[in-house]
C-alpha positions in Angstrom: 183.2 -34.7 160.1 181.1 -31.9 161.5 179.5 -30.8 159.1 178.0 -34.0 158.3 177.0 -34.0 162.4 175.7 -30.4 161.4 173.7 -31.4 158.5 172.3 -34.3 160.2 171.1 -31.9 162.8 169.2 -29.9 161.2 167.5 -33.1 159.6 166.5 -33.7 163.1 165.6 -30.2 163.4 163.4 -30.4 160.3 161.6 -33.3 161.6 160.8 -31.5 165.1 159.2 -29.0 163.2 157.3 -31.6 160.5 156.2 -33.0 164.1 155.3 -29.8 165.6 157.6 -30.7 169.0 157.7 -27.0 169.4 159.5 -27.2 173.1 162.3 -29.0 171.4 162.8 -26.9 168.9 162.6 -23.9 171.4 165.4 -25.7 173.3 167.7 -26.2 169.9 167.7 -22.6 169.3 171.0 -20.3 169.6 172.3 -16.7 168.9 169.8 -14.0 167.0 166.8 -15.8 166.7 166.9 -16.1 170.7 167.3 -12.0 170.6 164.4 -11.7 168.3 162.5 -14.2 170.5 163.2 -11.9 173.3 161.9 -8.6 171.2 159.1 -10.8 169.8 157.8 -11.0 174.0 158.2 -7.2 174.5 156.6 -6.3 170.8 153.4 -9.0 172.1 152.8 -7.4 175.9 154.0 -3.6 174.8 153.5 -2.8 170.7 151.0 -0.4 169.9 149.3 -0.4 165.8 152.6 1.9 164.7 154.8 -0.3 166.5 153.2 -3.0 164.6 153.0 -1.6 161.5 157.3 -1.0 162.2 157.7 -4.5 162.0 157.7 -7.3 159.2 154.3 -9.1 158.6 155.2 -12.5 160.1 155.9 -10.8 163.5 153.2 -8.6 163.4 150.4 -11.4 162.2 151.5 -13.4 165.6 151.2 -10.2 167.8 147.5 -9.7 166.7 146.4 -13.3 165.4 147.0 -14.4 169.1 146.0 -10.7 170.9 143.2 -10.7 169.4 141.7 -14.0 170.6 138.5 -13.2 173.3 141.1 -14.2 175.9 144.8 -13.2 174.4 147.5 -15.9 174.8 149.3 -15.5 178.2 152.9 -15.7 177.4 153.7 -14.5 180.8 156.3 -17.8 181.6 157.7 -17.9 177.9 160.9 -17.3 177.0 162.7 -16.2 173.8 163.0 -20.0 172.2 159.2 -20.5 172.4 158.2 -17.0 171.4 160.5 -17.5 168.1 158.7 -21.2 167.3 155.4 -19.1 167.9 156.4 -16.5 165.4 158.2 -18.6 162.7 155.0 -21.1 162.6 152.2 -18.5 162.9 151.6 -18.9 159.6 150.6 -22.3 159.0 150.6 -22.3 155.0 154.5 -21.3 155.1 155.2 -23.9 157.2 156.5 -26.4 153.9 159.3 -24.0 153.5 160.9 -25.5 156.0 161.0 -28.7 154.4 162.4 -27.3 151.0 165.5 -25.9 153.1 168.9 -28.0 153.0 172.3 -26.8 154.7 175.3 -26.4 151.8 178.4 -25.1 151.7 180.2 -24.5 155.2 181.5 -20.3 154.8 182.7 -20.1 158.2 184.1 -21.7 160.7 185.0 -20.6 164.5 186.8 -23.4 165.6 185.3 -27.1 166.0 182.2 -26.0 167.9 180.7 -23.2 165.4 180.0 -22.8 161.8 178.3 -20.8 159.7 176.3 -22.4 155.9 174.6 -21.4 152.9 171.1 -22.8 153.2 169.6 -23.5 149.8 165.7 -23.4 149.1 164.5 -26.5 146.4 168.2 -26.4 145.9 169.1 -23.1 144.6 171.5 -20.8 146.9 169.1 -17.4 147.7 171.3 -16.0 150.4 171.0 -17.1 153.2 172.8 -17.8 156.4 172.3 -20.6 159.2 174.6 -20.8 161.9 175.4 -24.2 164.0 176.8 -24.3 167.4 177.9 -27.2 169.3 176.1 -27.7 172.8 176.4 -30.4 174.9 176.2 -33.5 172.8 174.2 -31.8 169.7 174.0 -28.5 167.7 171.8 -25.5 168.3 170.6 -23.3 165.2 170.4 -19.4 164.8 167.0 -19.5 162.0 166.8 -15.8 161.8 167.9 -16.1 158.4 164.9 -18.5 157.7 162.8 -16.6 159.5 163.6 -13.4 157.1 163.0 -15.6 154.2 159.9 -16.5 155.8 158.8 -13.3 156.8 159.6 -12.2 153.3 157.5 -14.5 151.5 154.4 -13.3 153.6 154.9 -10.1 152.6 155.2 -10.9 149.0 152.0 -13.1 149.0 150.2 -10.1 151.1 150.8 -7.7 148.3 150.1 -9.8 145.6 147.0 -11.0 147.2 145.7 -8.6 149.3 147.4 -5.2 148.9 147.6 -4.6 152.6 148.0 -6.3 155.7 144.6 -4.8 157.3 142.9 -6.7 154.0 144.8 -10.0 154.5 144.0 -9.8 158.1 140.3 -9.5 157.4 140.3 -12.0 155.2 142.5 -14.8 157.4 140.3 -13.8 159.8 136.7 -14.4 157.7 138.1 -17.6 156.6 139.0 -19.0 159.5 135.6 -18.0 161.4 137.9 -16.5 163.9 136.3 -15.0 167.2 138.7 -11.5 166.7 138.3 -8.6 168.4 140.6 -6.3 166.2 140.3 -3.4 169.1 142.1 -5.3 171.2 144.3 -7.2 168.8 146.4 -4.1 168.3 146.3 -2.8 171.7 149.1 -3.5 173.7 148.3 -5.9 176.7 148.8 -3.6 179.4 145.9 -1.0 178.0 143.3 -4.0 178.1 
């Protein structure tokens, strides 16, 4: 029976994101995607250009697509939930992966209240891992694992496209007709 409530779930939780209602979202979030929400917050306000460059593309096009901006977003009040929905949607154009996710196969299960899937993209089983917990009357989801995929497939279409992230930054940036100021894009906050 849970599983089914599980699966349903993260229907729910595909529609949030189809609909963009990013605070609930943020509030159905659980286990390492809420750590790497909290590193996400520290990486924005503290990360320096090798700091950056340490880290996968999808994180590091958030940190300096929304630095860079003539007034930087103030993240100030956020916590780890909504800096995780800022970083896994930075990239609009990956967004329809989301969609092409479906939970399979339960692998583990700690007791009623916790399991771990196989989440299959367009059907096929690539690897990876979403966890479920039970909370309250619903289910919380760990997305790190979609958020490696994710991050994964920027890098692949940066390479391929661009060669390096400096290129593909210029170019989002052109595209777009962003107002960017690169300097301080990859300055950490506190040295504005």
């Amino acid at each position: 029976m849970s599983r089914e409530a599980v699966i349903a779930a993260f229907a729910s939780l595909k529609a949030d994101f189809r609909d963009e209602r990013f605070p609930v979202i943020a509030g159905r979030l659980a286990g390492e995607c809420l750590v790497w929400g909290e590193q996400l917050l520290t990486l924005f306000a503290h990360a320096d250009r090798d700091a950056l460059r340490a880290v996968d593309a999808l994180a590091r096009f958030w940190v300096v697509r929304f630095r860079g901006m003539p007034e930087p977003a103030d993240l100030g009040g956020a916590g780890p939930g909504p800096a995780f929905v800022l970083a896994f949607t930075a990239f609009p154009y990956l967004d329809v992966m989301m969609e092409a996710w479906e939970l399979g196969e339960v692998v583990a299960e700690q007791g009623p209240d916790r399991m771990t899937l196989r989440c299959l993209f367009d059907g096929e089983d690539q690897g990876t891992l979403v966890s479920a917990e039970r909370a309250g009357g619903g289910w919380r989801f760990d997305l790190m694992g979609l958020y490696r995929a994710k991050a994964q497939a920027l890098e692949t279409f940066i390479q391929a496209e661009f060669g390096d992230f400096d290129a593909f930054l210029d170019h989002y940036v052109a595209e777009h007709d962003l107002n960017f100021i690169a300097d301080q894009a990859w300055r950490p906050l506190a040295e504005k």
